[in-house]
N, C-alpha and C positions, 0 to 999 in steps of 0.2 A: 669495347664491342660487346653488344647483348650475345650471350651465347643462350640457343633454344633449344634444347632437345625433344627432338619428336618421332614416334617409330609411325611411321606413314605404312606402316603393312596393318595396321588396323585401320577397318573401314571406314569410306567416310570423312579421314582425316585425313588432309594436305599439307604440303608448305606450308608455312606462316599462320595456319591456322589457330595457333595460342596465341598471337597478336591480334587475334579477329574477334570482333564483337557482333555475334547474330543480329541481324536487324528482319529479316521476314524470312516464311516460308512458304510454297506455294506446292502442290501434288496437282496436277491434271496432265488427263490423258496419257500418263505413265511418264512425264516430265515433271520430275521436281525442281525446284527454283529458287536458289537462295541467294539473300544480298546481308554482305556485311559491311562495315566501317571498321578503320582501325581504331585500335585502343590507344586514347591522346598519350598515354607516357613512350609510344612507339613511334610517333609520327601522325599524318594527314591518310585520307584517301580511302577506298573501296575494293568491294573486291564481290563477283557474281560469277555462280557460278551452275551450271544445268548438269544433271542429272540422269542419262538413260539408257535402257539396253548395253549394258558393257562401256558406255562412252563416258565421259566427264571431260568438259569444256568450261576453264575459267577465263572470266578477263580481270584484270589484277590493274589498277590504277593508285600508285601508293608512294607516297611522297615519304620516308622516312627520315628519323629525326637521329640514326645512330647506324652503324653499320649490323647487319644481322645475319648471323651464321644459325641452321636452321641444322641438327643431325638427324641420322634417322635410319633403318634399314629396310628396303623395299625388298619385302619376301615374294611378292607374286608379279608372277608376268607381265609386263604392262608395254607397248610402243605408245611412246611419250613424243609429242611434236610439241616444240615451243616456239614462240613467237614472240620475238625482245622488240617492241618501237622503241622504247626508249631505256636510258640505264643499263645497267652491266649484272652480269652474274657468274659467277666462279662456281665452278664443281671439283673438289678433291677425291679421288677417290683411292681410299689409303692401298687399298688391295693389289692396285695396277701402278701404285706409286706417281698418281698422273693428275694437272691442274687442266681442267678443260675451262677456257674460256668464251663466256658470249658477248660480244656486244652491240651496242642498238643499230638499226637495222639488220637484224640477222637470225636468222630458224635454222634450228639443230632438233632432227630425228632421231630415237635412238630406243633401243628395246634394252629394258633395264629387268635384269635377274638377277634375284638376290643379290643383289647391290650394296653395299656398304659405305657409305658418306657424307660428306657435307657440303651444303648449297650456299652460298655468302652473296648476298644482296648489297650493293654499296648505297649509302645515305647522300651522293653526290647529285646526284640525277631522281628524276620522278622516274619509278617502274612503270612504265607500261607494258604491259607481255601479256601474249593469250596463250592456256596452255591445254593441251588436247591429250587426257589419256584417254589408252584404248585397250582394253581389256582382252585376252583371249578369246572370248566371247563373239565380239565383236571382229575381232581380226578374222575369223574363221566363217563368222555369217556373211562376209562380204568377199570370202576368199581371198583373201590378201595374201595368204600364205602358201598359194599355190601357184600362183605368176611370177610372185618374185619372192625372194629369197630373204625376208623380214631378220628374220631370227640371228640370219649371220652376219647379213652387208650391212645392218642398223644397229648391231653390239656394241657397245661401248668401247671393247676390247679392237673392234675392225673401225671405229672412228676416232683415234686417237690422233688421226695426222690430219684429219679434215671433217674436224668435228660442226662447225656451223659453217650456213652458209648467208652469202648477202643474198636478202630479198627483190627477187623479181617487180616487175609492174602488177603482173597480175596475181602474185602473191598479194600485194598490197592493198589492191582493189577486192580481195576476197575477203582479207582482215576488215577495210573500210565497211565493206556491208555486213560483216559478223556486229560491228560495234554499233552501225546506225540501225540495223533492224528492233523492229517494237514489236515482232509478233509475239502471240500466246499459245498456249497448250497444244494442240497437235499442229498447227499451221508451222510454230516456232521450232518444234522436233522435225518435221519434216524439212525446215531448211536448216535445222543445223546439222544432220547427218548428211543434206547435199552438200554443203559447203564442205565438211570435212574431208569428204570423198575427192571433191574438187582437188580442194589442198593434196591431199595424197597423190592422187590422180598427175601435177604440174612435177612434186617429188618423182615417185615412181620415173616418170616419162626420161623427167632429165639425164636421172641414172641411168634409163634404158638406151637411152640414144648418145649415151659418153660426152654428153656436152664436157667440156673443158673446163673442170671445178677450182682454178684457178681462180683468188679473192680476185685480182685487177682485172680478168676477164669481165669476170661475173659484173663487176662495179662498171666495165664500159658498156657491157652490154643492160644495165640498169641505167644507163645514161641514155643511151638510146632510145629505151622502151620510152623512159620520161618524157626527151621529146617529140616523140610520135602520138604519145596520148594528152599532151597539154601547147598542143599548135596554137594555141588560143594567148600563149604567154612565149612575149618576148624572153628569154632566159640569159642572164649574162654568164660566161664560162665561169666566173668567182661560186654563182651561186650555185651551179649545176653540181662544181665540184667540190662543195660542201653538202649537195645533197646525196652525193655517193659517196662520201669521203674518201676523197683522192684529190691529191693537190695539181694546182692546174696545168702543169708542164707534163705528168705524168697523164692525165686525163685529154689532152690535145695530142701530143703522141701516140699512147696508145690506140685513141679512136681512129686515128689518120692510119696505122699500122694495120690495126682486124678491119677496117671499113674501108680503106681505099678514099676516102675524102676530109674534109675539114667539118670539124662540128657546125662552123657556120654556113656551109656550101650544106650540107646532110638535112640540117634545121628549114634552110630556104625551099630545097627539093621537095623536100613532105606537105612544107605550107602547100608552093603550088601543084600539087598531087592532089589533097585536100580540096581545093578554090577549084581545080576543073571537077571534078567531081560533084559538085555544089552548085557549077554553074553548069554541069550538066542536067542532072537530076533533082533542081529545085527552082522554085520561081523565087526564091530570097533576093531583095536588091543588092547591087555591087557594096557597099557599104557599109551593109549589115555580114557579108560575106568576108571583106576584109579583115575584121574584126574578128570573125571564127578563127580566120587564120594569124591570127599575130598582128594586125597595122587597125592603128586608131587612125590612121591619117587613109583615106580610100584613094590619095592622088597616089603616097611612094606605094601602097600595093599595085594600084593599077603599072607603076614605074618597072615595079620589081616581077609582075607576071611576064606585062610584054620581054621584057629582058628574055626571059628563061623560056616562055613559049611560043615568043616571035608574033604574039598577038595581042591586041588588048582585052579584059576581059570580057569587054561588051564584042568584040570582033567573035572570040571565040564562042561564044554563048550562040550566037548566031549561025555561026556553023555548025557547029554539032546538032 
């Protein structure tokens, strides 16, 4: 294992940042902008990262070729939100005597004071992770630290027993447009201080409203959100329950326990929820409509609405 020592309380300087080879820089409108590549005796892959007002937001795409332990001592204040798609990452931290684990899909908060540790990246998986520090600065300019309680309920020392969490839908849809956005100089700062706020905004909320931070909760209710926002795709239970990871007897029960129905009765209801909706408030033909909802075949949707709304959908269209 490459072992890498790095004191990250000088500025500037991050993770991994001695396996990084500068490739550009960019300054506008008080957003600076840098892209690296790795150095080939470490592996594959990139890593960009912005720059502003108290903020630093990386996204980190990095295939390594060995496992790498990264040390370091963080002297100043910072609430750090990560974001793992893909790959694992271990945090030791000798002080607390304590192994905090992330793995992919899943964001862990946390406000790190002089901190003492090391980060171990595994060579097994491609890293994907977006990582958002946020300076004191920045906490205070947007009041963060007056609503909610930053400093104590995001300590390291207070998430030891429930240190990450699975990612939501619309966690994910926030990450998706952090990665596909192309803006520049102030258009690009002014959505990535929204999006972050966002982010914080989904955290905060959760915490505030006691949702039940329970992993298999969490993953059914990730199963859910899924498909409610992809009615468009037939989903088989194998692969839903690979994409929450929860295996599929654990993921049919649970959902039948917190929801009161079957993932396949839950799955059909939303379609036609969706289909009246659509053939309410759009002239789209039955067939291009079916197809929204999950059926390439427009005869078993028309089969499967009359079922469930005792109409067809040309009957219903008409009435309403």
């Amino acid at each position: 294992m490459y072992t890498i020592d790095i004191d990250i309380s000088i500025d500037n300087k991050y993770v991994l940042d001695d396996i990084l080879i500068l490739q550009s820089i960019d300054s506008h409108c008080g957003l600076e902008t840098k892209e690296f590549k790795i150095k080939p005796e470490f592996g594959l892959g990139s890593v960009k990262s912005w720059v502003f007002d108290g903020l630093m937001i990386r996204q980190r795409e990095v295939q390594l070729l060995s496992d790498i332990r990264v040390t370091g001592l963080q002297s100043t204040n910072a609430l750090i939100f990560s974001i793992l798609l893909s790959g694992e990452k271990k945090m030791f931290l000798p002080d607390l005597k304590t192994e905090l684990i992330q793995e992919e899909g899943e964001s862990c908060i946390s406000f790190i004071n002089k901190t003492d540790g090391n980060v171990v990246y595994s060579k097994d998986k491609m890293i994907r992770e977006i990582v958002i520090k946020m300076s004191n600065d920045f906490i205070k300019k947007h009041q963060l630290d007056k609503e909610f309680p930053i400093y104590e309920d995001y300590s390291i020392q207070n998430l030891q027993s429930n240190f990450s969490n699975q990612l939501d839908y619309r966690t994910e849809q926030i990450v998706q447009e952090l990665l596909e956005d192309d803006r520049k100089g102030l258009l690009k700062r002014l959505f990535l201080e929204s999006k972050v706020l966002e982010l914080l905004m989904l955290q905060f909320d959760s915490k505030k409203s006691g949702i039940n931070n329970s992993t298999i909760l969490k993953k059914i209710h990730l199963a859910k959100d899924y498909i409610i926002n992809n009615l468009d795709t037939q989903i088989s239970i194998q692969e839903l329950s690979k994409k929450v990871f929860l295996n599929e007897f654990q993921l049919k029960k649970e959902f039948k326990s917190n929801f009161g129905t079957t993932i396949f009765d839950f799955a059909i209801q939303q379609r036609m929820v969706e289909a009246k909706k659509l053939l309410s408030n759009t002239s789209k033909p039955i067939y291009e409509i079916a197809e929204l909802v999950g059926y390439k075949n427009p005869t078993h949707f028309s089969a499967a609405f009359k079922k469930i709304v005792k109409q067809t959908p040309k009957q219903y269209r008409n009435t309403v």
